[in-house]
N, C-alpha and C positions, 0 to 999 in steps of 0.2 A: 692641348693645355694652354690655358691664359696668361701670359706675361704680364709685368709691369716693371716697370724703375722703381726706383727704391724711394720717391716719395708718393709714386703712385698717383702720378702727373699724365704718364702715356701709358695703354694695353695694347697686346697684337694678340695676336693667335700665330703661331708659326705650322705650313705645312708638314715639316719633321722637326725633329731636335732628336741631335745626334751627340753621342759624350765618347770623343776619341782619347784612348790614354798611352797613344806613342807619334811618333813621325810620319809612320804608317800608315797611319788609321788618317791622319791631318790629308796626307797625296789623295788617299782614296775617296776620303769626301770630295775636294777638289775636282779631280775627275767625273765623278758621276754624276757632281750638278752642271759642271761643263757638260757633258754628254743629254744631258735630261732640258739644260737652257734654264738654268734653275740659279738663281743668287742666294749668294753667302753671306751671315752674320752672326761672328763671335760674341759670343758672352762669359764677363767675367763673374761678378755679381752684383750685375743690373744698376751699380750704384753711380747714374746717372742722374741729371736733374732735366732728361730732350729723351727723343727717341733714336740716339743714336744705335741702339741693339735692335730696333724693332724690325720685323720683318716677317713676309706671307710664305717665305719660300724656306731654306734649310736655316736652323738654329745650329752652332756650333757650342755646346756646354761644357766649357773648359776645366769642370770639376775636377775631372780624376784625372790632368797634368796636373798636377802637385807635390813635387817630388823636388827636393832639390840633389840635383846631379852631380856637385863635386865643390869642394872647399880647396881653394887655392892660399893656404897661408904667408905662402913668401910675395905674392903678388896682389895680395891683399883681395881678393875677388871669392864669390859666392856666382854656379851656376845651376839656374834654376828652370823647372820648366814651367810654361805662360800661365797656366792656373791656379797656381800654389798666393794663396792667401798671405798679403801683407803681415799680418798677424800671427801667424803660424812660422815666418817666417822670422821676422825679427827674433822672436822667442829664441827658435835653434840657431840663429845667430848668437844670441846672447849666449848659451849655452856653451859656444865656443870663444867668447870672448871679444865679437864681433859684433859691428853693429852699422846700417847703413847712414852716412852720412845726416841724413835728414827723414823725416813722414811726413805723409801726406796727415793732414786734420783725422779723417777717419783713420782704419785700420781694416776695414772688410772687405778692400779692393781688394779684385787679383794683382798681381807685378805688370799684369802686358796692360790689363785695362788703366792701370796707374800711369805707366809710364806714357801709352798710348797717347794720353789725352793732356799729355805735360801738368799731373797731379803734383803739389806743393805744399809742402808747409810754409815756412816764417826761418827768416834768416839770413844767414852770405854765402847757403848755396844754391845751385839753380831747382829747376824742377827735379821732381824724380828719373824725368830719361835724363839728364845730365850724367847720372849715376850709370847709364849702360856704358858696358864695353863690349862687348858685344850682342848680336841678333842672330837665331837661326829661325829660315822661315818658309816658309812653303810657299809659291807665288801663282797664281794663278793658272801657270799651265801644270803645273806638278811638281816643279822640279825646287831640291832645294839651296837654298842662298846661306851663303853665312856674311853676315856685312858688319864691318869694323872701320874705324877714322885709317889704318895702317892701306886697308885693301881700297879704299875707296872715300874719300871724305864726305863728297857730291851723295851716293848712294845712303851711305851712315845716317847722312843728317836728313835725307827725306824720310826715313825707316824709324829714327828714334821715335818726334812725335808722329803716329802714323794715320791714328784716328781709327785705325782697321780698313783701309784702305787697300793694303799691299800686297795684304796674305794674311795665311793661318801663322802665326806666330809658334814654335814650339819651343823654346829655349831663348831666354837671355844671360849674360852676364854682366855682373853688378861689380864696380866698385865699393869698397869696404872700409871701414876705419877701425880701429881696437875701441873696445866698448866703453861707455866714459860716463862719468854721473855729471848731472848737472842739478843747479840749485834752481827751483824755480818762486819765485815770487809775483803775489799779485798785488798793485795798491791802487788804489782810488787819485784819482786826477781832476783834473777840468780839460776838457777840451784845448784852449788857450794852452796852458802849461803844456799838455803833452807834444802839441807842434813846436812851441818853442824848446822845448828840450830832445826834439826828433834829432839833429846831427849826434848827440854825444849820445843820447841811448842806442841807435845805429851803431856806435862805433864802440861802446861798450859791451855791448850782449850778443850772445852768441846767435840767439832766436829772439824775438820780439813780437809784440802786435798787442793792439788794445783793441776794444769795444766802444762804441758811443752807443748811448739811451737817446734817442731822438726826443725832441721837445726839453732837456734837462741841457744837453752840451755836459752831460758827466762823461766821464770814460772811467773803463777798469783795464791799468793797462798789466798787461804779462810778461815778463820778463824770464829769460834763461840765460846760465853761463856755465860753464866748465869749472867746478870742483874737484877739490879730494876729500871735502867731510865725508863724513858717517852721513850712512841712510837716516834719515830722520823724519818723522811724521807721514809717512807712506801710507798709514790708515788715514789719517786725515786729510790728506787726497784725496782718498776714495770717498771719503764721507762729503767731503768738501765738493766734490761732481757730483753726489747724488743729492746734496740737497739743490745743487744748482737746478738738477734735471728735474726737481720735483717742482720747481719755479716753474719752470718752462709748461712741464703739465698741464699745470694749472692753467695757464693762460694760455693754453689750447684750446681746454673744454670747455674754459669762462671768456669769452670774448670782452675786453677791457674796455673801459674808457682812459682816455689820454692820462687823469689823472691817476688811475690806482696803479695802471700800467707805471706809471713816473716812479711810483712805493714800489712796485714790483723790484724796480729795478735798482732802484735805492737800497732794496732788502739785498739785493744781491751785489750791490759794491758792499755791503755792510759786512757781507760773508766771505770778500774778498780782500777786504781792508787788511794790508801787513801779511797775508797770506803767504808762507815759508812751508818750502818740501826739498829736499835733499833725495836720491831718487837717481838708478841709471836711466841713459835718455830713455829708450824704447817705452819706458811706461808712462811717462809723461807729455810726451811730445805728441801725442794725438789724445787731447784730451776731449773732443765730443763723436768719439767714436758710438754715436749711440744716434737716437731719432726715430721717424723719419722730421727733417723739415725742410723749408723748400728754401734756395738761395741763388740769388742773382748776382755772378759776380764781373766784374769791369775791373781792366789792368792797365794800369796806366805807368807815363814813367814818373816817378819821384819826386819831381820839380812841379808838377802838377796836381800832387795831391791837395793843400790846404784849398784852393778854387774846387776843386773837384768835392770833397766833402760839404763844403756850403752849397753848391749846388744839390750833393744828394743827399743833404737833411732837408732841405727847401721843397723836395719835391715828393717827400714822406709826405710833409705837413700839409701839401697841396694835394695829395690823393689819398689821405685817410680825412674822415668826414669824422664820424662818431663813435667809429674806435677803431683800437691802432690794427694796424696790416703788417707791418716790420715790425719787429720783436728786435733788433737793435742792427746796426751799422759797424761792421767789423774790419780792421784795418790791418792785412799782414805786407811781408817785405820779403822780396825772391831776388838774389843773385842773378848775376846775368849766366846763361846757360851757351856753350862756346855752339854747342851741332842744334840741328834742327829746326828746318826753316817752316815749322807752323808751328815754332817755341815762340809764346809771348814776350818772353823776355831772351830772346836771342841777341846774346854783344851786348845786354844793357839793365841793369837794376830795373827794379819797375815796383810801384806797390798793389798790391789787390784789395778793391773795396767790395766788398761782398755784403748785398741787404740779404739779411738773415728770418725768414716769416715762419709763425708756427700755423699759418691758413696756408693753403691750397689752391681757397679761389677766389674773385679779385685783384688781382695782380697784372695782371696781362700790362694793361695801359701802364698803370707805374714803371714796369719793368721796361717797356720800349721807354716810356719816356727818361728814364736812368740812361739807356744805352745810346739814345740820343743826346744829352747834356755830355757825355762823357765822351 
């Protein structure tokens, strides 16, 4: 069977693919490709933007670990096992009144592939492996590890972000918060205005992050905080993402020029303008849980954003020709995360600027030359 990422960037073919659904089944694969001289490569659901899953030799399809194994209410924790869908998750958290600190943008990661790759939303807390407390895992000779910041800090923080490097992952533990609504709102900007106003909305919102339209300098920026209103306008949310995504569509299938693209975008600050939703977090906080599209993202620290943005609208304008390639420039903000030394933002705030394209291909040269400027 054929693989792909989820924007359908990389294929492999894998010799097996195997769907273990205990502890057990994780040692036994282990072994038998040790024994056979065979490498391993978990998946959660391929929602990659590289070939980090890809592989000729054994597929691990963490499908059916998806179980979460116990609710710790006085110690605020939820323990789950590595397959179990972000989505599915949140949900029976909410359920119980519970809800994880922060999400990632999507929602269709597993937990291990999230936390693995230090996945983030927007805000003052770190990554998602921030949120572990503990790992149980299986490591390459068979045997299994349980590793926490109490048993070992040095071991913890190579394991949160891991890449899939370590082991089969079958259980983590999550830090937990009591489930909370948030207000969220969207308005219309200038570019100018939102950097000049970046310290006090940092310091006011609980989550934050805008968009720039390349060639305009508009932005739409987003804002969350912490309420006790009433739910309010929840259908218009949903209406409000779907006309967004019908946007996007469109300028899939119709390849723009500079200029209608500029309307495109304009239509969509128009439908964003004053935008108000009251709403517990879980359903708003990963609001383009949908796609596929492709994005290149560079983490820098904080201090270096405004340079860093002129550089990468400059270099849009300088490798789109006759029509646009980025579909917009998005701007979130991550906490510094205390473990994990291939956490991007370890001991220190940083911002993510991620070019966001509804093409496929053309990009390449942009995309180094982004990770070069930055």
């Amino acid at each position: 069977m054929k693989y792909r990422c989820w924007t359908g960037t990389y294929f492999w073919t894998p010799q097996e693919v195997v769907c273990p659904n205990s502890i057990q089944d994780l040692k036994k694969i282990i072994l038998s490709a040790k024994e056979r001289g065979l490498k391993i490569r978990a998946m959660g659901s391929l929602h990659s933007y590289n070939d980090i899953c890809a592989t000729s030799d054994i597929q691990v399809n963490t499908d059916k670990l998806n179980k979460i194994v116990s609710i710790d209410r006085i110690n605020m924790t939820v323990r789950v096992e590595s397959g179990i869908k972000l989505k599915a998750l949140v949900k029976a958290l909410a359920k119980e009144g519970l809800s994880l600190p922060n999400q990632g943008y999507i929602l269709k990661q597993s937990v291990a592939g999230a936390t693995a790759t230090a996945t983030h939303g927007t805000g003052h807390t770190g990554t998602m492996s921030s949120f572990i407390e503990e790992i149980e895992l299986v490591d390459a000779s068979g045997e299994t590890r349980i590793l926490n910041p109490k048993m070992s800090e040095h071991l913890f923080s190579a394991a949160v972000v891991n890449l899939g490097c370590l082991g089969l992952i079958y259980s983590i533990t999550l830090r937990c918060i009591p489930l909370e609504k948030l207000e969220f709102t969207k308005v219309k900007s200038t570019l100018k205005e939102t950097l000049n106003e970046l310290p006090q909305l940092l310091k006011t919102y609980q989550h934050f992050m805008f968009a720039i339209c390349p060639y305009t300098e508009n932005t739409v920026v987003a804002r969350y905080r912490k309420t006790d209103q009433q739910i309010r306008h929840r259908w218009g949310f949903i209406l409000h993402r779907t006309l967004l995504r019908l946007i996007g569509v469109i300028g899939l299938r119709v390849p723009l020029p500079r200029r209608l693209f500029a309307n495109r975008f304009k239509t969509y600050s128009n439908l964003s303008h004053n935008f108000l939703c009251v709403d517990e977090s879980y359903r708003i906080l990963s609001p383009a849980d949908q796609g596929p599209f492709v994005e290149e993202e560079v983490i820098i620290p904080v201090e270096y954003l405004g340079n860093a943005i002129r550089e990468a609208l400059a270099l849009i304008v300088q490798y789109s020709e006759n029509h646009l390639i980025i579909s917009s420039l998005a701007v979130r903000f991550v906490g510094p995360d205390r473990y994990g030394y291939l956490s991007p933002n370890l001991h220190q705030p940083v911002a993510c600027l991620t070019y966001l394209s509804l093409k496929k291909d053309g990009l390449r040269e942009l995309f180094k030359a982004f990770e070069n400027a930055m």
